[in-house]
C-alpha positions, 0 to 999 in steps of 0.5 A: 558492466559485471556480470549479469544477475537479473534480466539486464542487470549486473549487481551494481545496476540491480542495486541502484533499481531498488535504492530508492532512499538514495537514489533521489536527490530530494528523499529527505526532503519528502519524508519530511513533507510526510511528517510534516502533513502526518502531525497537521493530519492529527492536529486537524482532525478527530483522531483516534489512535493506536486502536488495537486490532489483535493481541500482537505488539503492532497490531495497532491502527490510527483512525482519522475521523470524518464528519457527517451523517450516517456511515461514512465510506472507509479508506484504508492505507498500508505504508511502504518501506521494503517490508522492514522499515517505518511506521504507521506515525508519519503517514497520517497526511494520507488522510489528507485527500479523504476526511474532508471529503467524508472518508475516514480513513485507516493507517494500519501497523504491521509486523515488519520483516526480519522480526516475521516472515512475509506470511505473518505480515500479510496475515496481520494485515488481513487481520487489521481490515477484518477487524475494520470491517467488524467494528466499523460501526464503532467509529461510523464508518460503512463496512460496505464501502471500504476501499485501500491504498498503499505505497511501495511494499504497502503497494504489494500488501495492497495487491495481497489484500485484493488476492485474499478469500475473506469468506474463509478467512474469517468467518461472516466475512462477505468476498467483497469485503474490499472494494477497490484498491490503488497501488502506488510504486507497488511491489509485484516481483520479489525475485529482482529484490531478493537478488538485491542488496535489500536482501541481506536484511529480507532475506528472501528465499527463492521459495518465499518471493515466488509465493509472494509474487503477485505478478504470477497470480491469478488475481482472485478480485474483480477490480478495480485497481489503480496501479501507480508508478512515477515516470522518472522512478526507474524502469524497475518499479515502472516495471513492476507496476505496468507489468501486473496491470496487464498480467491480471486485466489480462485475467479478467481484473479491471485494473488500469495502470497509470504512469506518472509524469515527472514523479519518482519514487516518493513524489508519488505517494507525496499527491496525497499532501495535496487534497486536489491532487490527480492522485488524490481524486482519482482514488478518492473516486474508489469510493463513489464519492 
């Protein structure tokens, strides 16, 4: 054991907390499921991509289109990788457990650290759910319903989202413009991945994973949350998740945690592959349907 950095954790141990890409010995093989389900999800149903929503290079989102009549309910998914890596391309399987079942639902791409700092990111995505909610009627959608989910640093905006004042964001813009959130194998504590190996490409400042931390907010939205963590992830993320379900219920949100048996890391948010899964319908109940 080195010395200690991080509550219990030398630097070795911290590491291997936050190395999820190689820490599960099946990653390659979910990512590839992702892929896989992403171009099943353009193949199947009525797409609508890289619709611009601001004047930055990825200010970009892809629209999966459910069918019937009138305003449909809209989901809206950030995807995860640390705030540095990924895009929005290989996560259309996550309107797997939506469009059938009347929702359309929104992958939005976003600025990615080091070419931003966090405060940009979260602008942007800000800007995608404004532009969302003022052109809903262009692709049927109901901007009176519009709920979000993410995955890993997508958990983190998803929280961030639900800690924005809309009604001072953009002007018109309703307080409620988000309904209800999920949080899957979320980010809520910057300070454990700023003392991390992931740092020497984040490069957080002490002052920046302080004021991005959600963990020590005052949550602004008045739920519900669903916040999501694999049991077999590691105690960090488990942490991470269980930790800002009690902090902001404590204050008043209704939000509920919920850890997964059996699930690492990518095998949650991999329930979406599934329609039926748990996952699946339980955040498809944010809708109301």
């Amino acid at each position: 054991m080195g010395t200690t950095i991080y509550r219990d954790y030398d630097q070795d141990s911290l590491n291997l907390e936050y190395n999820n890409r190689g820490r599960f010995p099946d990653t390659a093989d979910c990512k590839a499921a992702q892929v896989t389900g992403s171009d099943e999800a353009k193949a199947e149903f009525n797409c609508q991509l890289d619709i611009r929503f601001g004047k930055g290079d990825t200010d970009l989102l892809d629209i999966y289109i459910a069918a019937g009549d009138g305003p449909r309910p809209i989901h809206v998914f950030f995807h995860g990788g640390y705030w540095k890596s990924n895009t929005k391309n290989d996560f259309g399987f996550v309107a797997k457990p939506f469009v059938p079942f009347g929702v359309t639902t929104i992958v939005v791409e976003y600025p990615l650290i080091p070419s931003v700092r966090m405060g940009t990111l979260i602008d942007r995505c800000c800007a995608s759910l404004e532009w969302t909610w003022r052109n809903a009627e262009t692709f049927g959608g109901d901007k009176n319903n519009i709920t979000i989910s993410g995955h890993s640093a997508g958990g983190h905006i998803t929280a961030m989202m639900m800690q924005t004042d809309w009604a001072k964001y953009g002007e018109g813009l309703p307080k409620d413009l988000v309904k209800g959130g999920c949080s899957i194998s979320g980010v809520s504590d910057l300070e454990p991945v700023r003392l991390s190996f992931q740092n020497d490409e984040l490069q957080f400042t002490p002052d920046e994973a302080a004021e991005f931390s959600t963990l020590f907010m005052t949550p602004k939205h008045p739920g519900p949350l669903l916040a999501v963590a694999g049991g077999i992830e590691g105690a960090e993320f488990i942490r991470q998740t269980t930790e800002l379900a009690d902090a902001w219920g404590a204050k008043g949100m209704d939000v509920k945690s919920w850890v997964m048996e059996s699930k690492h890391h990518f095998t949650t948010i991999n329930e979406f592959l599934e329609p039926e899964s748990e996952l699946s319908q339980s955040v498809r109940a944010l809708t109301g349907l």
